[in-house]
C-alpha positions as CSV (number, residue, x, y, z in Angstrom):
1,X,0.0,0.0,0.0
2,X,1.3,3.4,-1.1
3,X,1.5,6.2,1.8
4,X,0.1,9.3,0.3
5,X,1.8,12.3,1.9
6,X,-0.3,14.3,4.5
7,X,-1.7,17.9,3.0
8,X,-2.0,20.9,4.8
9,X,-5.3,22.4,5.1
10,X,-6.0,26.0,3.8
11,X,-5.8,27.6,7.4
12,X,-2.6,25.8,7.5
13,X,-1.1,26.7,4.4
14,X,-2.0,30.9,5.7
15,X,-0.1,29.6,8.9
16,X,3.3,27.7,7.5
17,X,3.1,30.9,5.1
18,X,3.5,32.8,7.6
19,X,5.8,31.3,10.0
20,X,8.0,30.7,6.8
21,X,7.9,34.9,7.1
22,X,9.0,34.5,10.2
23,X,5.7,36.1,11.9
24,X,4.9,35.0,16.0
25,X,2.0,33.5,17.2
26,X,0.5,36.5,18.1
27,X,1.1,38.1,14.8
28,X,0.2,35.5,12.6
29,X,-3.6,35.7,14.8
30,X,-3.5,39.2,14.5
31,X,-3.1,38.7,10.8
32,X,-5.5,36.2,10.1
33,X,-8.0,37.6,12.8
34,X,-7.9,34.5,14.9
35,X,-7.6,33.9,18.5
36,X,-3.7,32.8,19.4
37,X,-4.9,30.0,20.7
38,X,-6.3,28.7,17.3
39,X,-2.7,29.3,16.3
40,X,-1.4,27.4,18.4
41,X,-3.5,24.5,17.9
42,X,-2.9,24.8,14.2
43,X,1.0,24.3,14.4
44,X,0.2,21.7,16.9
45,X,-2.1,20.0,14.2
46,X,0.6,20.4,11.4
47,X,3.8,19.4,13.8
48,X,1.6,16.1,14.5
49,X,0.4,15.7,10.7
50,X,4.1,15.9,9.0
51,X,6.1,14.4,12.7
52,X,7.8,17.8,13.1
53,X,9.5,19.4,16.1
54,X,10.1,22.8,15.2
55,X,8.7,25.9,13.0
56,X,11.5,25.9,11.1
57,X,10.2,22.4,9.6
58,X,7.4,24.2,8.6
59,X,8.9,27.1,7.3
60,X,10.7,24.5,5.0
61,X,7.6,23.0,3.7
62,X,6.1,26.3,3.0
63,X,8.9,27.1,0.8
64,X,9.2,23.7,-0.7
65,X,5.2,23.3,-1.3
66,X,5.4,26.9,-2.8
67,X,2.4,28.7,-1.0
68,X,4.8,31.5,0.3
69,X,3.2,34.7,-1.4
């Protein structure tokens, strides 16, 4: 059986986007108008999703799956 690699969801792509610019929690929910919190749980949802351990792993994808704008 083939193991399809996980996808981000559209929230999470505005999120890795972000933390790819380098943007804190409490700027990227200021940004996107949602409570830090929801942040949070976000990068907790994509560092479980892809086994990741830091933001810079994210940051990486973001650049890699080309949704930086």
């Amino acid at each position: 059986m083939l193991k399809t690699e996980p996808k981000l969801t559209n929230m999470q792509q505005k999120i890795a986007c972000l933390i790819a610019k380098g943007y804190t929690n409490y700027q990227i929910a200021s940004a996107l108008k949602i409570a830090e919190g929801t942040v949070n749980a976000h990068i907790h949802n994509i560092f479980n999703k892809f086994r990741f351990h830091n933001r810079a792993q994210i940051a990486v994808l973001a650049y890699e799956k080309q949704i930086i704008d």
